[in-house]
N, C-alpha and C positions, 0 to 999 in steps of 0.2 A: 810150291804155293798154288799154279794153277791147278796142279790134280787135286788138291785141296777142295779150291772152289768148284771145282767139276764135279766133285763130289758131294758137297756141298749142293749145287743146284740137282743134281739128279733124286736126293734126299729129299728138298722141298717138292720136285713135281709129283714124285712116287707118295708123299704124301698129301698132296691137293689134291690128286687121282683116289686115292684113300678114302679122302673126307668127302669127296662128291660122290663114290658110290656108296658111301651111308646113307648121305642127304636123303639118297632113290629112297631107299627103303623106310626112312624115320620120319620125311616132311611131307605131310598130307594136303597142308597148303599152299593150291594152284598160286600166288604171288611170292609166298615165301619161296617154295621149287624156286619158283624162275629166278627169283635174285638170286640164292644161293648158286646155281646153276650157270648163270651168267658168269656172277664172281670169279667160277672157278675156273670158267671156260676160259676167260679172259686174262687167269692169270699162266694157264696152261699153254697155252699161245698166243700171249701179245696181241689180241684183237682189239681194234680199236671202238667195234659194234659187233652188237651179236642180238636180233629180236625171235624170240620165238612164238611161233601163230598155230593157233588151235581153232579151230571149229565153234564160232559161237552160235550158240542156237537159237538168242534169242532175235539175229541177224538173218542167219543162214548164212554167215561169211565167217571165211578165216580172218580173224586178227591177233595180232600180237598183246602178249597179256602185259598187262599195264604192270608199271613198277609200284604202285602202289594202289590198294584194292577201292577207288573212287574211280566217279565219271564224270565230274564237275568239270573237266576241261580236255575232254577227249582228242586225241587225233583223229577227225574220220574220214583222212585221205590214205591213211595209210589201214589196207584193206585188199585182199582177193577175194574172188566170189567162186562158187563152188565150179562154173562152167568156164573160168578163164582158162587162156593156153598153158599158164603155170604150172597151174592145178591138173590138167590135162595130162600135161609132157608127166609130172611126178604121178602119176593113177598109173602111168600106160609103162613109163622104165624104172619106177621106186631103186634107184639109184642116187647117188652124192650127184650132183649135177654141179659143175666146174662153170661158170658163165664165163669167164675170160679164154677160156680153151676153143668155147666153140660161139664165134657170134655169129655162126645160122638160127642157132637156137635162140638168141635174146630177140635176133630180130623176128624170130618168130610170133614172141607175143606182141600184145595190142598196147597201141602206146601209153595207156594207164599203168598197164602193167610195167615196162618199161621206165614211167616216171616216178614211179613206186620202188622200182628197186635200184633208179641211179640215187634218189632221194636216202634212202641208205646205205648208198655204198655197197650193195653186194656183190660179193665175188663168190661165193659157195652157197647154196642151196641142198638142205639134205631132210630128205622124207622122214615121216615119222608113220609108216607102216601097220598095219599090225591086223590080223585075218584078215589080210588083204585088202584093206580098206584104211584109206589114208586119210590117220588122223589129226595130221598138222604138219609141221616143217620147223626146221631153225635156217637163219639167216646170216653166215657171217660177212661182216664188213672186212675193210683189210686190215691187211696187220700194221704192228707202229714201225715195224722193218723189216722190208723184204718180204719175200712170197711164201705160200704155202708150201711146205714139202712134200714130198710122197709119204713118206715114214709119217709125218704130221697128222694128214690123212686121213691113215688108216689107223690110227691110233685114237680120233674125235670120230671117225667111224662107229669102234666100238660104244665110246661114250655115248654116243648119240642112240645108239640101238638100247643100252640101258634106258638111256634118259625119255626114249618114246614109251616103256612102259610107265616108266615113273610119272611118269603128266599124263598120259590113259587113267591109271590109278588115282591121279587126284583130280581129275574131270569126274570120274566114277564117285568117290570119294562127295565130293560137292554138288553132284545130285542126286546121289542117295540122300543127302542132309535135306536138299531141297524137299524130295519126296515124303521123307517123313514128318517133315515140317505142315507140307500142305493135307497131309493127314492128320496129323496132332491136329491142326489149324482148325480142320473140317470137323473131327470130332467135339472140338471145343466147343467150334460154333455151335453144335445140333446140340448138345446139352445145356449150355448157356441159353440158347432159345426159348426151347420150352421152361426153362425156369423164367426167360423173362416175360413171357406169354404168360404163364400162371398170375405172375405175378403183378403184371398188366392189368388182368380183370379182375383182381384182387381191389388194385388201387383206385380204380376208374372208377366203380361206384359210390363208395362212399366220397371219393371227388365230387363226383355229381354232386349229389347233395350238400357238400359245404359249398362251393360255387355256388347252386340255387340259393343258397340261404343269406350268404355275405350280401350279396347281389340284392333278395329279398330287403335283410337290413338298410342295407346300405340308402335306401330308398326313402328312410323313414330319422335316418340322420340328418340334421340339420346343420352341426358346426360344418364348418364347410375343412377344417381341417381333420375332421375325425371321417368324413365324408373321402376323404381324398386318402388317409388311410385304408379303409375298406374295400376304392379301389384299387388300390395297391396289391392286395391281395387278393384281389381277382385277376390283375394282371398276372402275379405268381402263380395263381392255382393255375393259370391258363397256359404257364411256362412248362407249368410240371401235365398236364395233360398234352403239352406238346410232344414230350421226353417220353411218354406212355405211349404215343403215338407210332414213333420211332421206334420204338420195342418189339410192338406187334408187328411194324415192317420188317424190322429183321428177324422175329422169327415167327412168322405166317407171311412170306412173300407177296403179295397177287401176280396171277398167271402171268407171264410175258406176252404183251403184246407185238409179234412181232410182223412188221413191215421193213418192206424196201429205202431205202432213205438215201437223200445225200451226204456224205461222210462230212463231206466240208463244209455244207451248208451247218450242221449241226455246230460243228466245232464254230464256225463263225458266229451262230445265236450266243452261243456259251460266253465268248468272247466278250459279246455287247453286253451282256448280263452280267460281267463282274467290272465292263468298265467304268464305273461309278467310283467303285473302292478302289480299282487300280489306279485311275487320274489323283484319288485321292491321298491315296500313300505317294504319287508318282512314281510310280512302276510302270514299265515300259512294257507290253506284250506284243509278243511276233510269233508270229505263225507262216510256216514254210511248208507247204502241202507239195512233196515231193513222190508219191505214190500216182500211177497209171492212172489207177481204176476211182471211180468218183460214189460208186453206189455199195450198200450195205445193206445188211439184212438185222435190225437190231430195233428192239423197243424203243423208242423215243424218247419215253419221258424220262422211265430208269434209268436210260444213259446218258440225257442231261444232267438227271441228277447226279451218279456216279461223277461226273468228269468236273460238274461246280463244287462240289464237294473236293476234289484233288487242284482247283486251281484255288480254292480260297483259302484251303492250306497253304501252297503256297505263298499267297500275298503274305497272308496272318505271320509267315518264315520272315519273311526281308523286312531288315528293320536299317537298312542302306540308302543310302539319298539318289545313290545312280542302280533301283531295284530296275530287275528284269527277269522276264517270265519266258522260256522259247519253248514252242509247240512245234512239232515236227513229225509230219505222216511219211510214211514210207511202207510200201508191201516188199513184203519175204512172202517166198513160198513154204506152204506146210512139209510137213516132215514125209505125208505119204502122198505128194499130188499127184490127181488122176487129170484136172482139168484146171486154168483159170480160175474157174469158183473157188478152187481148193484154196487159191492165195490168202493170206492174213493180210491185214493194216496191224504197220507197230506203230502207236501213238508214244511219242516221247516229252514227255512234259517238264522243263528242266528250270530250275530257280536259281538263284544268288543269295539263299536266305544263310539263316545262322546253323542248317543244316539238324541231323539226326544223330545223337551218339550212338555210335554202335553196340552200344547194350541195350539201347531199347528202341532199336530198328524189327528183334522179333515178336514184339510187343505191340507196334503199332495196329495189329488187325483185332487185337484183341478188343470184347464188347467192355464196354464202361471204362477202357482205360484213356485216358486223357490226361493231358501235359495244363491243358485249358482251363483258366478259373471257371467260367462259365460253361464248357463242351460237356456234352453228355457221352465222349466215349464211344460213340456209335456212327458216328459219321463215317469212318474207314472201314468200318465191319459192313453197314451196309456195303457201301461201294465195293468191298471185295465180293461180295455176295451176289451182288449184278453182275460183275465182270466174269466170276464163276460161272453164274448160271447162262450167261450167255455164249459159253465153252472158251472162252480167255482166260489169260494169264494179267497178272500185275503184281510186278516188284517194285521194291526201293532199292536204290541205292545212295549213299548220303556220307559226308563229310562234314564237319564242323567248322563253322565258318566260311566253307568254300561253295554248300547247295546241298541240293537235293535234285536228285530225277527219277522219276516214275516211268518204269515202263510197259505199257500196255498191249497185248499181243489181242488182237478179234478177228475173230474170221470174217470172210467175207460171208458168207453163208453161216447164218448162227448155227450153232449145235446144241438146242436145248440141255441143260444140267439140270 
């Protein structure tokens, strides 16, 4: 009976082993991998944790990839950065690293690091290599009994040497998508432009003239109700030459004027400029300027407008009696720094609203598309367009019901687009 069951469980591992070296080759998505991955890790060896951390870029830090593809309630204590001793020791011996074997080694790192990995429990650390350059790590916790074997080892060894290309390929994988995205995006935009440019000066003049002439009328009315109709539509014509306005902005930019600035004084103007509407929904907004450096290189006004534009979306999102808005600076270094200036500001602007459904998260940049009875569709297009041309990046990311965040990558030294 026991050779039975012995047989028995060597049939189930050899087939968990089976089904996760498919997974490598079939699952392209960076959170699906990792649950499937986890799943199988854990039922392979009774682990009671296992996080895997990959290279974020829009950080510059390793984190662990979230079980589920939202940011509405991040861990952000749990985190390496590119120059800790962790990341060091795995660059310099890209081996399995045993932390209970050798505690010269744990004490060698800094006590972040340190709080960070009693925080999960780990006892094994194992690189994720690959042309020499190290792209992430897994972390296992302990087991539900007893210790790691040798044979155990070098058998999640193996796994792990698959499993580093399989998340290479779906980091690759998810920013080819990105790339071709912000190409689609770009093309879209320049085509969409010049049709709304045409069609701009199309509309605006014989605007003109009904304007003049309601206006004109309007002058020589007397009911005072037919009077108050007239301006009625003057107010609209003056709505709809607003939304003409808007058109020509986003596709005839004006030049970027760019100056020096304070980062934070900006963001604090912004602040007071929606707190009218925020007191009014009561919405809470907080701002945590966690970033060194204080000055920037960016047009002023485009980028007020840009960022009122993404906070009164948000308000417009929370329809909650306890709303709240978190604003959050922090500098990463660029991908090629030569100096300081090289640094970026990540602005992270994060809500409690009723969130984005994920089918129409790649839609939002799009010109005239709007959720809004009243929006003309254009308010995120511009704003991408600023953030563009001032050499930035700006995502969403979004949940339903749980928020939305935006996040904003600018250099510190603009890079005209």
């Amino acid at each position: 009976m026991r050779k039975k069951n012995n047989l028995k469980h060597q049939s189930d591992y050899s087939q968990t082993i089976s089904e996760l070296n498919k997974s490598f080759s079939l699952i392209t998505d960076l959170v699906q991998l990792r649950n499937n991955f986890v799943t199988r890790i854990k039922e392979i060896s009774n682990i009671e944790s296992l996080e895997v951390f990959l290279l974020d870029p829009d950080y510059n830090r390793f984190k662990p990839i979230a079980e589920q593809d939202h940011s509405s309630q991040p861990n952000r204590d749990i985190y390496f950065n590119p120059n800790d001793k962790l990341i060091f020791w795995l660059k310099v011996n890209k081996v399995l690293l045993n932390i209970l074997d050798d505690p010269a080694i744990f004490n060698f790192f800094t006590e972040r690091e340190k709080d960070v990995l009693l925080k999960l429990d780990a006892e094994i650390v194992y690189p994720f290599v690959l042309m020499n350059q190290l792209k992430g790590f897994v972390l296992l916790g302990k087991k539900e009994s007893g210790a790691y074997s040798q044979n155990e080892l070098e058998i999640l060894t193996i796994l792990f040497e698959q499993a580093s290309f399989a998340f290479e390929n779906a980091m690759l994988y998810m920013q080819q998508r990105e790339r071709s995205g912000k190409m689609y995006r770009a093309d879209r935009l320049a085509t969409l432009g010049e049709l709304a440019a045409g069609a701009a000066h199309e509309i605006r003049n014989p605007l003109t003239s009904i304007r003049s002439t309601i206006q004109y009328l309007s002058n020589k009315i007397e009911d005072p109700e037919d009077r108050e109709l007239a301006l009625g539509l003057i107010s609209e014509v003056d709505r709809i030459n607003g939304i003409i306005q808007d058109m020509l902005s986003f596709s005839k930019p004006e030049d970027l004027k760019i100056e020096e600035t304070d980062f934070k004084d900006i963001i604090n103007q912004i602040m007071r400029l929606v707190e009218s509407s925020a007191k009014s929904k009561k919405v809470e907004i907080v701002m945590n300027y966690l970033s060194v450096y204080e000055t920037i290189n960016i047009d002023n006004n485009l980028m007020k407008q840009a960022l009122i534009n993404i906070l009164m979306n948000a308000l417009q999102a929370i329809d909650a009696q306890e709303g709240q808005i978190q604003i959050e600076v922090r500098d990463i270094a660029s991908e090629n720094p030569q100096s300081d200036e090289d640094s970026m500001f990540l602005l992270e602007i994060r809500d409690n609203g009723k969130g984005i459904p994920k089918n129409l998260l790649e839609k939002i940049f799009d010109p005239f598309y709007t959720t809004k009875q009243e929006g003309t569709g254009l308010g995120l297009s511009i704003t991408y367009s600023i953030i563009h041309r001032h050499g930035g990046e700006i995502k969403f990311q979004s949940e339903i019901e749980k928020g939305t965040l935006v996040k904003i990558k600018l250099p510190r030294k603009a890079i005209k687009q």
